[in-house]
C-alpha positions in Angstrom: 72.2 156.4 10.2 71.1 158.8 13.1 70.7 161.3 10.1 67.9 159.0 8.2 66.2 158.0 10.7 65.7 161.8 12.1 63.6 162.3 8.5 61.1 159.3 9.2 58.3 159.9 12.0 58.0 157.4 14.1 61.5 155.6 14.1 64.2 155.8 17.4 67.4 157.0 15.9 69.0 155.2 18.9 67.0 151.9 17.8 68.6 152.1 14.2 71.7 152.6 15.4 71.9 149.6 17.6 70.5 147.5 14.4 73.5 149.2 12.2 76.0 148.4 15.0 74.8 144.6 15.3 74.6 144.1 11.6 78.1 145.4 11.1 79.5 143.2 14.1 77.6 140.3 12.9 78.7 140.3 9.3 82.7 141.2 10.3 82.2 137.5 12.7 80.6 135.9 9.5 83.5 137.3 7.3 81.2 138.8 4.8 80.9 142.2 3.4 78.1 143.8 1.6 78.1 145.7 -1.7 79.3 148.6 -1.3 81.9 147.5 0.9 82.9 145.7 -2.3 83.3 148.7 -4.2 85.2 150.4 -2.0 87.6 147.1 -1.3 88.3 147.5 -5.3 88.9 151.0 -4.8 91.4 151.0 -1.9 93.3 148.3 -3.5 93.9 150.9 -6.9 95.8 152.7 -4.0 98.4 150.3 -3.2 101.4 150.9 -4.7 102.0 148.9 -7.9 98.7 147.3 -8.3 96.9 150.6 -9.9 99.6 151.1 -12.4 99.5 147.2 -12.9 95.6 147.3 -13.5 95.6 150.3 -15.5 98.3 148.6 -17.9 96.4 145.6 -18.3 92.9 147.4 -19.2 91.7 150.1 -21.4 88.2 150.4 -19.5 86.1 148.3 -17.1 82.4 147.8 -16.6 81.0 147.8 -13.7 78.0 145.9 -13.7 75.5 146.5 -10.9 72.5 144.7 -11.1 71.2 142.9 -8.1 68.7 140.6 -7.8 
């Protein structure tokens, strides 16, 4: 985050920061998760044993559909 907001004038890297950290906290207390934590949910689950192989069996291909509104 520090990285992005180096590239815009005018924004405190430290000030994102805090907003990323207090999001993050905020959501795990709320027990949600955004998109891409989504994705990479699905992915980590492909590595547990059994359950890639058992998805891979069931499925030629999947679509991934990422529209949002």
């Amino acid at each position: 985050m520090a990285e992005i907001a180096a590239e815009v004038p005018g924004i405190d890297a430290a000030v994102v920061a805090e907003v990323f950290d207090l999001t993050a906290r905020e959501m795990r207390v709320a027990g949600v998760i955004d998109f891409d934590d989504q994705k990479l949910r699905a992915l980590s689950l492909l590595d547990r044993p059994g359950i890639g192989a058992r998805v891979e069996s069931l499925w030629d291909e999947v679509v991934v559909d990422e529209f949002q509104d």
